[in-house]
mmCIF file of the protein (N, C-alpha, C, O) and its ligand, coordinates in Angstrom:
data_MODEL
# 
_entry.id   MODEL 
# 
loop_
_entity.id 
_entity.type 
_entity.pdbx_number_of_molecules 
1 polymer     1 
2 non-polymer 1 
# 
_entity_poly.entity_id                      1 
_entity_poly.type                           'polypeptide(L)' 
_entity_poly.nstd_linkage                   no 
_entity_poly.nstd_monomer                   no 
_entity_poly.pdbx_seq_one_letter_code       
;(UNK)(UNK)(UNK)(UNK)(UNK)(UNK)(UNK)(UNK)(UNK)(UNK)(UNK)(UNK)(UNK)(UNK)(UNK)(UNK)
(UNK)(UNK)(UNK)(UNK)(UNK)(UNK)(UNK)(UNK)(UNK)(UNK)(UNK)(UNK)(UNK)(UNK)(UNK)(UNK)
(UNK)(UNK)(UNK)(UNK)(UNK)(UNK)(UNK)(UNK)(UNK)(UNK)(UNK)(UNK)(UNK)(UNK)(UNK)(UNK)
(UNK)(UNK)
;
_entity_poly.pdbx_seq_one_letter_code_can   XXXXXXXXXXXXXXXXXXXXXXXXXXXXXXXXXXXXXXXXXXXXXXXXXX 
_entity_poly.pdbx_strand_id                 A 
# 
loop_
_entity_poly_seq.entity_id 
_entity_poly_seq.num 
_entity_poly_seq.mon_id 
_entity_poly_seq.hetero 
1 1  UNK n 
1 2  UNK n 
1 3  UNK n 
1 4  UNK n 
1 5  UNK n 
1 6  UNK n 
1 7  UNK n 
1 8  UNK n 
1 9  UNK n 
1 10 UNK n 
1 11 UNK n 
1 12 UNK n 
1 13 UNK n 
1 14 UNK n 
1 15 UNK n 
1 16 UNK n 
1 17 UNK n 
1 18 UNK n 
1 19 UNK n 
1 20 UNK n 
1 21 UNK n 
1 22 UNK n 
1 23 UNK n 
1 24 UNK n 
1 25 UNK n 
1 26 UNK n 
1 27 UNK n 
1 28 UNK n 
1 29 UNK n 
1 30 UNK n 
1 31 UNK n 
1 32 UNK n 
1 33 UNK n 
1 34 UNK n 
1 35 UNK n 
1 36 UNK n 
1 37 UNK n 
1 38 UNK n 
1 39 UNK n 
1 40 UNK n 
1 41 UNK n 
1 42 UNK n 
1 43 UNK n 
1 44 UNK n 
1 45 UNK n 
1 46 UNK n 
1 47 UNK n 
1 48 UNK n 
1 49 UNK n 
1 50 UNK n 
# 
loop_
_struct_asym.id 
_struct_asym.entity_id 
A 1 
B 2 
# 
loop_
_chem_comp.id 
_chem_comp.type 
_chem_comp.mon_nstd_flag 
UNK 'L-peptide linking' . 
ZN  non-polymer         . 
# 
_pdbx_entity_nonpoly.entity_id   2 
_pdbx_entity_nonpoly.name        ? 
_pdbx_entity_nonpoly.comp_id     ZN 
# 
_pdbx_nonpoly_scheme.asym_id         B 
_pdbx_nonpoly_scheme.entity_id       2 
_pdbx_nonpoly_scheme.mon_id          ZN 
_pdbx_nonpoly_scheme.ndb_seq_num     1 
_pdbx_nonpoly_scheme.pdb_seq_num     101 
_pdbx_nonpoly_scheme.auth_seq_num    101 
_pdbx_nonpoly_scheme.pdb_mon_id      ZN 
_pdbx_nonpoly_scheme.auth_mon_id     ZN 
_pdbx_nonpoly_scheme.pdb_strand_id   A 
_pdbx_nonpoly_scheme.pdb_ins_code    . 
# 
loop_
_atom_site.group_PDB 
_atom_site.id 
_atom_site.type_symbol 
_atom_site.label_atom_id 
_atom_site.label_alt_id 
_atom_site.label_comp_id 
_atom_site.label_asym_id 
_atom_site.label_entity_id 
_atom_site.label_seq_id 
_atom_site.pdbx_PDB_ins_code 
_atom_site.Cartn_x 
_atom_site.Cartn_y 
_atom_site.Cartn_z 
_atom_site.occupancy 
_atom_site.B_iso_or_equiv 
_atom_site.pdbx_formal_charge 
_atom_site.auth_seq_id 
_atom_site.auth_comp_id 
_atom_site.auth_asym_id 
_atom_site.auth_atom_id 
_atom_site.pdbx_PDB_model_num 
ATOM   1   N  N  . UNK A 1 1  ? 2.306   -19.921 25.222  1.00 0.00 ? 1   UNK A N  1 
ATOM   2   C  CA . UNK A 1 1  ? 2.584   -19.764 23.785  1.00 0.00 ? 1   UNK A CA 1 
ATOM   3   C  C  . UNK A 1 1  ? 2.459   -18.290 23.388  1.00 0.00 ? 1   UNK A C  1 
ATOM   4   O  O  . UNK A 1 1  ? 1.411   -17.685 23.613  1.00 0.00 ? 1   UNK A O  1 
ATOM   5   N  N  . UNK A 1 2  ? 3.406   -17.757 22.858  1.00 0.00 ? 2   UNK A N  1 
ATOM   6   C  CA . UNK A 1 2  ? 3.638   -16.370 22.330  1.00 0.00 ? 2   UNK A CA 1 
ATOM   7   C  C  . UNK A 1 2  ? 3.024   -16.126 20.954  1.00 0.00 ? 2   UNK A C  1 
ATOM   8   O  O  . UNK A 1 2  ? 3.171   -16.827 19.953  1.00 0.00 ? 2   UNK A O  1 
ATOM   9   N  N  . UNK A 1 3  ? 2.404   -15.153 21.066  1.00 0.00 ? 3   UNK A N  1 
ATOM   10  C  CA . UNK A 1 3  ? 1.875   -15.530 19.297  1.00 0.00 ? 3   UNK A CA 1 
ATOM   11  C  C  . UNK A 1 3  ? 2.785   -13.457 18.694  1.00 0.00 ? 3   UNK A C  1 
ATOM   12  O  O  . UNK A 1 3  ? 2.502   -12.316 19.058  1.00 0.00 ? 3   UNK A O  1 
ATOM   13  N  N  . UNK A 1 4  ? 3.488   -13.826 18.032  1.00 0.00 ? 4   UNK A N  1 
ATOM   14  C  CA . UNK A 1 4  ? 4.225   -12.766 17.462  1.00 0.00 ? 4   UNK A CA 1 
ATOM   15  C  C  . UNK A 1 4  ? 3.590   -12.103 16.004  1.00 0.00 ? 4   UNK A C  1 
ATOM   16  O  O  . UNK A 1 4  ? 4.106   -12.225 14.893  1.00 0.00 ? 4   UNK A O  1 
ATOM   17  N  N  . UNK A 1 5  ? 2.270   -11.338 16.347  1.00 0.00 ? 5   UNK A N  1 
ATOM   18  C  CA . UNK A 1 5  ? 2.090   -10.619 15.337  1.00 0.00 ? 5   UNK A CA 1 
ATOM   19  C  C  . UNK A 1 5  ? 2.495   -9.630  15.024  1.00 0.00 ? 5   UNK A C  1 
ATOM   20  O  O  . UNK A 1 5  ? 2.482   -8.728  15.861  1.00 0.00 ? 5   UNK A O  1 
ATOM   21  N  N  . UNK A 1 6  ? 3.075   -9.350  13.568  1.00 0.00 ? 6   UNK A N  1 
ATOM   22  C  CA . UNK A 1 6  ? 3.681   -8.611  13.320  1.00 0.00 ? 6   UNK A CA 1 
ATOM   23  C  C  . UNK A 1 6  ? 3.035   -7.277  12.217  1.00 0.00 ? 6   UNK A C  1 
ATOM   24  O  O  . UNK A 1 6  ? 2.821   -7.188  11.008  1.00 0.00 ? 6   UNK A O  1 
ATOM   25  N  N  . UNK A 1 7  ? 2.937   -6.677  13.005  1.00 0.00 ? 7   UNK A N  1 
ATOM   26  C  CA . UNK A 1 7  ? 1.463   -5.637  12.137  1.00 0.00 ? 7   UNK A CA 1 
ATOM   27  C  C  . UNK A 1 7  ? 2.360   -4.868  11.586  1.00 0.00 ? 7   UNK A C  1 
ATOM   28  O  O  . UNK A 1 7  ? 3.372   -4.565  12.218  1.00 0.00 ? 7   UNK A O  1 
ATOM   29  N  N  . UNK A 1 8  ? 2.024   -4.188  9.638   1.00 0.00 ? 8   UNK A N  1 
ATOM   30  C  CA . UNK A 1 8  ? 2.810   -3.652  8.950   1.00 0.00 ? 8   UNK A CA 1 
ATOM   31  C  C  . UNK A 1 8  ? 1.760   -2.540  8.550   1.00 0.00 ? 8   UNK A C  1 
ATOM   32  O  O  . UNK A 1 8  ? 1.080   -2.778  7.552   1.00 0.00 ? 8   UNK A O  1 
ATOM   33  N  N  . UNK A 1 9  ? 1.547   -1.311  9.246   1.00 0.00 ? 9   UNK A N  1 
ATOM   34  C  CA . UNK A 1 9  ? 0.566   -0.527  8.839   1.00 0.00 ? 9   UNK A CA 1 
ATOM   35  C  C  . UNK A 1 9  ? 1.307   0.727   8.576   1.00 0.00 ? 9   UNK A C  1 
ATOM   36  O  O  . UNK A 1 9  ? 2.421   0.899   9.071   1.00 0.00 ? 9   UNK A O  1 
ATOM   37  N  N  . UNK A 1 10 ? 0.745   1.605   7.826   1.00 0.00 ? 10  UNK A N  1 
ATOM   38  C  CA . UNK A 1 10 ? 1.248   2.837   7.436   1.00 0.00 ? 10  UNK A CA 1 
ATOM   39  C  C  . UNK A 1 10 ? 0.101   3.407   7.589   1.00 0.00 ? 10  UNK A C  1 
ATOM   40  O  O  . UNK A 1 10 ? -0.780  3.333   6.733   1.00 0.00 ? 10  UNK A O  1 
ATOM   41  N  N  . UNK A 1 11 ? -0.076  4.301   9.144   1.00 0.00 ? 11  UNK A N  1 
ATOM   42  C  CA . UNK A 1 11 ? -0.958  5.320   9.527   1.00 0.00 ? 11  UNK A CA 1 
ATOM   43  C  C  . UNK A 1 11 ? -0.509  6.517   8.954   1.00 0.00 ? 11  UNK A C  1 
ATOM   44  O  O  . UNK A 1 11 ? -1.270  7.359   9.432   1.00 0.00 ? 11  UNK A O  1 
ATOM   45  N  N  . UNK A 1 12 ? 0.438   7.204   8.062   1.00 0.00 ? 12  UNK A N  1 
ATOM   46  C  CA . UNK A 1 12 ? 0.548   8.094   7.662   1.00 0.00 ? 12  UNK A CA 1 
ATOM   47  C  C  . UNK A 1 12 ? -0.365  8.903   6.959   1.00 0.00 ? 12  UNK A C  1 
ATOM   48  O  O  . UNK A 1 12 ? -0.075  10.008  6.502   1.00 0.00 ? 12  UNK A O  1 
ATOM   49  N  N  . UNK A 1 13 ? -1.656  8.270   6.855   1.00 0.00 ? 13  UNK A N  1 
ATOM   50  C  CA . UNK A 1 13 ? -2.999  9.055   6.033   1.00 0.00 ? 13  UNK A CA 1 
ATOM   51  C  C  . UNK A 1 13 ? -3.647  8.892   6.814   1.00 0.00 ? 13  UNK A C  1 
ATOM   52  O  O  . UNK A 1 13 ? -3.497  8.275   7.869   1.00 0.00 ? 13  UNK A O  1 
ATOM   53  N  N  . UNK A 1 14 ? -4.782  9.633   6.251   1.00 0.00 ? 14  UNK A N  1 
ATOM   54  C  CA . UNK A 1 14 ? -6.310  10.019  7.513   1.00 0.00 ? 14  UNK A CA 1 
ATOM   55  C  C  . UNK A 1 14 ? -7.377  9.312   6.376   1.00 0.00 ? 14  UNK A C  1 
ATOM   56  O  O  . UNK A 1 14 ? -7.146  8.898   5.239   1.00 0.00 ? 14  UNK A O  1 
ATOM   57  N  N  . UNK A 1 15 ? -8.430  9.344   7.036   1.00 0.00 ? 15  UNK A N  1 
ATOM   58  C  CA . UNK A 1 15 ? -9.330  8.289   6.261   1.00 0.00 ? 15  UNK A CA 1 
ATOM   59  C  C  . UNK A 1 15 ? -10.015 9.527   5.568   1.00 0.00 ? 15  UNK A C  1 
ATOM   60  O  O  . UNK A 1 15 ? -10.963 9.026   4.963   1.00 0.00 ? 15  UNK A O  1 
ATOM   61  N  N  . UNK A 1 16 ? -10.021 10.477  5.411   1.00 0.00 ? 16  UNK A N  1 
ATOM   62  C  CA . UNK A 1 16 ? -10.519 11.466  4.110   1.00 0.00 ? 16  UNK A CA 1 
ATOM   63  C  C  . UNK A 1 16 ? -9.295  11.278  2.814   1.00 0.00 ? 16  UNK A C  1 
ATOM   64  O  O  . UNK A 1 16 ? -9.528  11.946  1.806   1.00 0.00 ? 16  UNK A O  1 
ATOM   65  N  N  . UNK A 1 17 ? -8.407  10.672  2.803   1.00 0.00 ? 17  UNK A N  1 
ATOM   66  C  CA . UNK A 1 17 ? -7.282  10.003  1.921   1.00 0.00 ? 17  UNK A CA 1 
ATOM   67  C  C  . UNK A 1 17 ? -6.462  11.298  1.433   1.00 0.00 ? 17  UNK A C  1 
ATOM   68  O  O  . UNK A 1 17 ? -5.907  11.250  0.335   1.00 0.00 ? 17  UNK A O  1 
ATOM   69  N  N  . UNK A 1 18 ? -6.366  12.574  2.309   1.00 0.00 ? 18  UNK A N  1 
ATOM   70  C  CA . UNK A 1 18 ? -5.367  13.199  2.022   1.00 0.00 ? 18  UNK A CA 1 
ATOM   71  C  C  . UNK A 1 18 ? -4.227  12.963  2.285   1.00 0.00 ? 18  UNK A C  1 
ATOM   72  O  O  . UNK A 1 18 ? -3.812  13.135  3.432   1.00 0.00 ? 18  UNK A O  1 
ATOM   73  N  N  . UNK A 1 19 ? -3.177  12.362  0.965   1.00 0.00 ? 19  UNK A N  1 
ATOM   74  C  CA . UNK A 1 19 ? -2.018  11.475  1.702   1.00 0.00 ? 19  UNK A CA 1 
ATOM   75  C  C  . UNK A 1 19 ? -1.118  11.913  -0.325  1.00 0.00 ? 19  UNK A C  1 
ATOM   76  O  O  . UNK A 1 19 ? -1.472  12.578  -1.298  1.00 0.00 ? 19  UNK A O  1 
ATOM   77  N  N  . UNK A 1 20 ? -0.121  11.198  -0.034  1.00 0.00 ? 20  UNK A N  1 
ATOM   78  C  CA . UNK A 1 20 ? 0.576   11.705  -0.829  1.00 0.00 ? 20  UNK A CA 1 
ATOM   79  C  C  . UNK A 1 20 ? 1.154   10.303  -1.597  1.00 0.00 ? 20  UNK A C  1 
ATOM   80  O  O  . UNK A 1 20 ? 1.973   10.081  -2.489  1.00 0.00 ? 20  UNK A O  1 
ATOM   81  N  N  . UNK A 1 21 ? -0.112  9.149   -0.385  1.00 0.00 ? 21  UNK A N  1 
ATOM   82  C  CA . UNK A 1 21 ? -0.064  7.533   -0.880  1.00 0.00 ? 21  UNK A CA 1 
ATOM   83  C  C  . UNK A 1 21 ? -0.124  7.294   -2.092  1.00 0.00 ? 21  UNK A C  1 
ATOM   84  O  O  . UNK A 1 21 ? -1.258  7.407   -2.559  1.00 0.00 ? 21  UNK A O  1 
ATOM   85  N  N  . UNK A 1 22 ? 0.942   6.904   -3.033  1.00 0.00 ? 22  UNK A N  1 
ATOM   86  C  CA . UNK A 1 22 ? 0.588   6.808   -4.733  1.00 0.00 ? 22  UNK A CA 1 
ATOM   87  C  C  . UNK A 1 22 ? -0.866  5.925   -4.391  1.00 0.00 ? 22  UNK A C  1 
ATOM   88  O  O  . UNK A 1 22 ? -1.299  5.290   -3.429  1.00 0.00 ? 22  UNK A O  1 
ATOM   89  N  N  . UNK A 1 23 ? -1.430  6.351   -6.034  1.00 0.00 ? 23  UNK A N  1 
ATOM   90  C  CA . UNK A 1 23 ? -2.650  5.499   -6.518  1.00 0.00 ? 23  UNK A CA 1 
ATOM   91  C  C  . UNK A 1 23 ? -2.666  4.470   -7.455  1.00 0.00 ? 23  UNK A C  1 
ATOM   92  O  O  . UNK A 1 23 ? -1.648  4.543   -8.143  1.00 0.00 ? 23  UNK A O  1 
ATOM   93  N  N  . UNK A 1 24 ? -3.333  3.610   -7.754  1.00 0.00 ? 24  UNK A N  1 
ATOM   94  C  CA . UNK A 1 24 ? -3.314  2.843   -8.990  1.00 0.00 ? 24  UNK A CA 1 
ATOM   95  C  C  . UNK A 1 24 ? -3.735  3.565   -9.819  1.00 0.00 ? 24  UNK A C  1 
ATOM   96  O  O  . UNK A 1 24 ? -4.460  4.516   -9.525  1.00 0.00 ? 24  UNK A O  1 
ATOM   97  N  N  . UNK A 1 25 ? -3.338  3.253   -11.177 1.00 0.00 ? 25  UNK A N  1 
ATOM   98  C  CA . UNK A 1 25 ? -3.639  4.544   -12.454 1.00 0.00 ? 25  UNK A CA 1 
ATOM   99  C  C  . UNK A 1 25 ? -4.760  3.812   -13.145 1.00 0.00 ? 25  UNK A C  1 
ATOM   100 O  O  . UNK A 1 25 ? -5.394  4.420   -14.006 1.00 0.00 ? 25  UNK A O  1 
ATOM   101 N  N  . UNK A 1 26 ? -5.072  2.536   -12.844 1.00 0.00 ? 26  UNK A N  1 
ATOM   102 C  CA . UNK A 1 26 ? -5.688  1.496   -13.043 1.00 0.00 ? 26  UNK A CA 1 
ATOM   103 C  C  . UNK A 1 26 ? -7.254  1.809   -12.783 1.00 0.00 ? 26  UNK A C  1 
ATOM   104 O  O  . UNK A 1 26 ? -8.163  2.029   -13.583 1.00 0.00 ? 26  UNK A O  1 
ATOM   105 N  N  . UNK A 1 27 ? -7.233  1.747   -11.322 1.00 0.00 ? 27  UNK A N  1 
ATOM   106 C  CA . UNK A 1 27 ? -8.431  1.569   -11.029 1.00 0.00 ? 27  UNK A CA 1 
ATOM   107 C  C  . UNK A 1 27 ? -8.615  2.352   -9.740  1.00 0.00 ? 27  UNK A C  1 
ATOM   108 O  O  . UNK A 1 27 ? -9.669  2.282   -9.108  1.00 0.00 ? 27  UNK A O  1 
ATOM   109 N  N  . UNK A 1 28 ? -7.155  3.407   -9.191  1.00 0.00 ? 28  UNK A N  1 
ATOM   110 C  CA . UNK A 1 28 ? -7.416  4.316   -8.001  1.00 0.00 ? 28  UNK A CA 1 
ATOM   111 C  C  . UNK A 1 28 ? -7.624  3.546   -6.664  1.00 0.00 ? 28  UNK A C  1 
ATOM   112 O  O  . UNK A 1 28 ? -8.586  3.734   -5.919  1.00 0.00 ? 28  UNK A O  1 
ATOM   113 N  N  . UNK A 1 29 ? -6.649  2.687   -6.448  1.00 0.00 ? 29  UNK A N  1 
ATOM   114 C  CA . UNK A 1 29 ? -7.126  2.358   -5.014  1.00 0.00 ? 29  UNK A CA 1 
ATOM   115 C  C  . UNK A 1 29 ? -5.505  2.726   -4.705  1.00 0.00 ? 29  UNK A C  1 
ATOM   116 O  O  . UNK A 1 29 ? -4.552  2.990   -5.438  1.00 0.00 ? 29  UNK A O  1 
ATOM   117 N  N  . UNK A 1 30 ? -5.653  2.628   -3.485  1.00 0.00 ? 30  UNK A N  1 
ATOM   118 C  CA . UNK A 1 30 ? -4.243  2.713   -2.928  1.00 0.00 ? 30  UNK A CA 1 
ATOM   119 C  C  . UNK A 1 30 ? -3.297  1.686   -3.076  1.00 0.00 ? 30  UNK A C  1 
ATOM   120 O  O  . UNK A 1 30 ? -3.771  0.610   -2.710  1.00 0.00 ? 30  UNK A O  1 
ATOM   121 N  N  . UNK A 1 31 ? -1.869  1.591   -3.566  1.00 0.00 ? 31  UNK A N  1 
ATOM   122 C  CA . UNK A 1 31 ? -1.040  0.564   -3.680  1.00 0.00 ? 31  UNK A CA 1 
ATOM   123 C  C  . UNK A 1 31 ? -0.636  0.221   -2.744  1.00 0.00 ? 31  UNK A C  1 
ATOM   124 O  O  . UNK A 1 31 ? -0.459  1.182   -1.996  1.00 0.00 ? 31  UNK A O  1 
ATOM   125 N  N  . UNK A 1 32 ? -0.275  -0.981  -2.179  1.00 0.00 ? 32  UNK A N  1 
ATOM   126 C  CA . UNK A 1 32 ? 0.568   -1.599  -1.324  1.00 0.00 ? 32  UNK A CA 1 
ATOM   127 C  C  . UNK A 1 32 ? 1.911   -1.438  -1.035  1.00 0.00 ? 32  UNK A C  1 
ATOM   128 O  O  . UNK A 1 32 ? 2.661   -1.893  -1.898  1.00 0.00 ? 32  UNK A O  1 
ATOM   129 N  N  . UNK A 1 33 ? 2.462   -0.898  -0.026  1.00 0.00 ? 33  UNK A N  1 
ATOM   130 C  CA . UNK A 1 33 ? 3.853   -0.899  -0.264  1.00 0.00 ? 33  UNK A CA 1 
ATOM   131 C  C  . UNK A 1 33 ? 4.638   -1.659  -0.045  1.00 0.00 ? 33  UNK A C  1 
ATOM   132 O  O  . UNK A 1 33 ? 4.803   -1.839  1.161   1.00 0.00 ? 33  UNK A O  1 
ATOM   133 N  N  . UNK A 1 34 ? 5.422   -2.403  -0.870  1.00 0.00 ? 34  UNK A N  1 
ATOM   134 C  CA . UNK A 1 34 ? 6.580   -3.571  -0.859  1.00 0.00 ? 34  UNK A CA 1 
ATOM   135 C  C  . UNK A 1 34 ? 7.699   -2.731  -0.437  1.00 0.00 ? 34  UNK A C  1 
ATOM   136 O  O  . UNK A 1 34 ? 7.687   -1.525  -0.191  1.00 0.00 ? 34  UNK A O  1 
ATOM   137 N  N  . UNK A 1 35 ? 8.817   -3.693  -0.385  1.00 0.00 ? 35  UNK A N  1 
ATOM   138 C  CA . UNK A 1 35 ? 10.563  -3.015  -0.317  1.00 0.00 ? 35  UNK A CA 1 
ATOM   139 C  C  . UNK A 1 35 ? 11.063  -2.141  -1.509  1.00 0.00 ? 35  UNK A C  1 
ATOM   140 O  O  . UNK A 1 35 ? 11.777  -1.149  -1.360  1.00 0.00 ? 35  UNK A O  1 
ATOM   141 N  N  . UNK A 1 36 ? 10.657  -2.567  -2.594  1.00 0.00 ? 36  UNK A N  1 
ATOM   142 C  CA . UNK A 1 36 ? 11.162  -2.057  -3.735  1.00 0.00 ? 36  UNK A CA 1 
ATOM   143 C  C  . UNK A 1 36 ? 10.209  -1.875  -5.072  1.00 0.00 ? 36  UNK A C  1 
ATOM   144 O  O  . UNK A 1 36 ? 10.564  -1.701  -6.237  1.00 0.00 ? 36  UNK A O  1 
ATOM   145 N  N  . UNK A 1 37 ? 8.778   -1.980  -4.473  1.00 0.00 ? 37  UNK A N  1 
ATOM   146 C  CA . UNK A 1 37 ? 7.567   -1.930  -5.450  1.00 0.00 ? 37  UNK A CA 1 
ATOM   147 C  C  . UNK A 1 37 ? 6.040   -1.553  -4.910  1.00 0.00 ? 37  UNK A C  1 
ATOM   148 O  O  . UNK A 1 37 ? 5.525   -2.044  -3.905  1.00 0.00 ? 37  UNK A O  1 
ATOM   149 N  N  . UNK A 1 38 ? 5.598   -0.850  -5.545  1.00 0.00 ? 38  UNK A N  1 
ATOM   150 C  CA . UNK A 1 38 ? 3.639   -1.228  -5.120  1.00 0.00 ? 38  UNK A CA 1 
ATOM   151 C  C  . UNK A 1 38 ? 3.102   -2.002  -5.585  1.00 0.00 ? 38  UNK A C  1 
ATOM   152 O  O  . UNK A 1 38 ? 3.908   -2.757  -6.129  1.00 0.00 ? 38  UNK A O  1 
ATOM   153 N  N  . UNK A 1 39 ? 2.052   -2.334  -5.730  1.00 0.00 ? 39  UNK A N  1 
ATOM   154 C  CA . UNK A 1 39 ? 1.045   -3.051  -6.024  1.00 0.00 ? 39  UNK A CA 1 
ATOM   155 C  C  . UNK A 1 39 ? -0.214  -3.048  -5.506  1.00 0.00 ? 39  UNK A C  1 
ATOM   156 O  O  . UNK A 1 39 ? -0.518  -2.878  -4.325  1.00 0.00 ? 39  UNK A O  1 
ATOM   157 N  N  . UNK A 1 40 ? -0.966  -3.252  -6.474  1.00 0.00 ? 40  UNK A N  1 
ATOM   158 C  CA . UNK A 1 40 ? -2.216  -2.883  -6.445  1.00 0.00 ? 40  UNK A CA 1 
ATOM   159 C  C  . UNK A 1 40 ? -3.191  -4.485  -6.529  1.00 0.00 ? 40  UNK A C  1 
ATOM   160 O  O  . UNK A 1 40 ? -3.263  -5.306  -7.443  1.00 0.00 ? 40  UNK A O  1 
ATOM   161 N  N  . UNK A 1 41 ? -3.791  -4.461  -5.277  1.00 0.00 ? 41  UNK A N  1 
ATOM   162 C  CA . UNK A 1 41 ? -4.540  -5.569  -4.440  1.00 0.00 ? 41  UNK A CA 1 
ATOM   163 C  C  . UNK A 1 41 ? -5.670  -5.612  -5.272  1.00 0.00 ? 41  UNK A C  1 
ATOM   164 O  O  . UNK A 1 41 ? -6.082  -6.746  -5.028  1.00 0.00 ? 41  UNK A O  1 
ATOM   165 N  N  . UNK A 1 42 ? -6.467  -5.116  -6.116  1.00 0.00 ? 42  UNK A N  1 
ATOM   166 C  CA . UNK A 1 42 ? -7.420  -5.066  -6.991  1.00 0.00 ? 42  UNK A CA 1 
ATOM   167 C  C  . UNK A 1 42 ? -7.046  -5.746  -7.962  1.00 0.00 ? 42  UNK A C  1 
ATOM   168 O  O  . UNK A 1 42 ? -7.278  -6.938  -8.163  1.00 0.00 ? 42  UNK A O  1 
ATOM   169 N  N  . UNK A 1 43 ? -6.213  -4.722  -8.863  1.00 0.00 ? 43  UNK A N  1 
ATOM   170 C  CA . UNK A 1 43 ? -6.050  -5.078  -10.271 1.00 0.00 ? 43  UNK A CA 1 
ATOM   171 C  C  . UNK A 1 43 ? -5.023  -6.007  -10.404 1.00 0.00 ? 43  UNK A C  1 
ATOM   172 O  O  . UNK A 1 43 ? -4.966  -7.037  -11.077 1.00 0.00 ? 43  UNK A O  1 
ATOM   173 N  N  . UNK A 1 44 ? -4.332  -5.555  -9.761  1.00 0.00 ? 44  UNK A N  1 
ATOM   174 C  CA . UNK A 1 44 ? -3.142  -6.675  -10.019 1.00 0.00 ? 44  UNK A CA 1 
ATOM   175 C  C  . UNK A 1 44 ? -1.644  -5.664  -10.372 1.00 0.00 ? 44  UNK A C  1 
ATOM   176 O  O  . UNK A 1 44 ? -0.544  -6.214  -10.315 1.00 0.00 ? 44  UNK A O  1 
ATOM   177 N  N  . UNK A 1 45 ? -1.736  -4.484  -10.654 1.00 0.00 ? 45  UNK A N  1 
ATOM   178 C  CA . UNK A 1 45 ? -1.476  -3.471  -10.817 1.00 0.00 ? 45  UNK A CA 1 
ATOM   179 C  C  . UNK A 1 45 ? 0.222   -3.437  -10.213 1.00 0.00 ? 45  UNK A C  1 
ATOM   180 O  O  . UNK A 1 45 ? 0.478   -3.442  -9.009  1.00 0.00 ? 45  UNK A O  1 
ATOM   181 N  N  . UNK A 1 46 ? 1.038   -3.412  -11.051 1.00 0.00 ? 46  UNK A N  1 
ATOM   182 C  CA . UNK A 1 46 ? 3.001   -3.036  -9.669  1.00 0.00 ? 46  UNK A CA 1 
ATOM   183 C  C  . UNK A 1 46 ? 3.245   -2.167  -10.787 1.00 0.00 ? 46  UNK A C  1 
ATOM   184 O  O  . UNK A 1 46 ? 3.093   -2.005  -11.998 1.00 0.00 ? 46  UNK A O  1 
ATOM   185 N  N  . UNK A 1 47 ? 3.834   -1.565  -9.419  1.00 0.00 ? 47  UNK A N  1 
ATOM   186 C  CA . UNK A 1 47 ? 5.223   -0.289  -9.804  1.00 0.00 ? 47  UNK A CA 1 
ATOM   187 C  C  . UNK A 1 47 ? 6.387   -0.899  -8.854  1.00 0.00 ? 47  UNK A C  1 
ATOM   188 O  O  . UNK A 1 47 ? 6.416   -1.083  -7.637  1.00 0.00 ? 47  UNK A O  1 
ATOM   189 N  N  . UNK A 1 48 ? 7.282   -1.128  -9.821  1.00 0.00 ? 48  UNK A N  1 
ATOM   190 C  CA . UNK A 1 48 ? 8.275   -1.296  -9.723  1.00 0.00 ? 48  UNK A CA 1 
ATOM   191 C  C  . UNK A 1 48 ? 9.604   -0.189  -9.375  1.00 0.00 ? 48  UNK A C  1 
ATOM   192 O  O  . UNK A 1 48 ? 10.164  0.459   -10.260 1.00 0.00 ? 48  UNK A O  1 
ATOM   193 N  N  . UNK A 1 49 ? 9.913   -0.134  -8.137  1.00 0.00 ? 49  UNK A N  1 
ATOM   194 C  CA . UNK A 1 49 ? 10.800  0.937   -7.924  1.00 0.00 ? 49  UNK A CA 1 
ATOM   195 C  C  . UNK A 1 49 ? 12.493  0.569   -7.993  1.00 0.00 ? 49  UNK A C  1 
ATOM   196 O  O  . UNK A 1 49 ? 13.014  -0.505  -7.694  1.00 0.00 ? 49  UNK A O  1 
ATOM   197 N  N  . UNK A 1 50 ? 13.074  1.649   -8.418  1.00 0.00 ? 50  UNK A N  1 
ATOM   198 C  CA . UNK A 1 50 ? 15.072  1.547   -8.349  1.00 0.00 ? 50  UNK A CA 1 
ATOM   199 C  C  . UNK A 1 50 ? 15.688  2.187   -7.856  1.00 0.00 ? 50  UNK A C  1 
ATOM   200 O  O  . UNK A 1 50 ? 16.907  2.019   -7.888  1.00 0.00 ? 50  UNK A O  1 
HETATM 201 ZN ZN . ZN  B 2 .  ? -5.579  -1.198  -9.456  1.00 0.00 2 101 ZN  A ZN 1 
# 
């Protein structure tokens, strides 16, 4: 049995968080990146992108 995990990580930052990763304006955590939005795993927080 194959187990197909499919890991979606964005190592593009270093863990001192110099990154250019938008923030929540909310509450400052890092947003999630969707296809066409962020969101913010805390607050509840989206940016909606076009
Ligand atoms: Zn937030």
């Amino acid at each position: 049995m194959t187990k197909h995990a499919k890991v979606e990580q964005h190592e593009k930052y270093g863990e001192d968080g110099s990154t250019d990763h938008p923030k929540c304006p909310r509450c400052s955590s890092f947003l999630a990146q969707h296809d066409n939005r962020q969101t913010c795993g805390k607050c509840g927080y989206a940016e909606i992108e076009k």
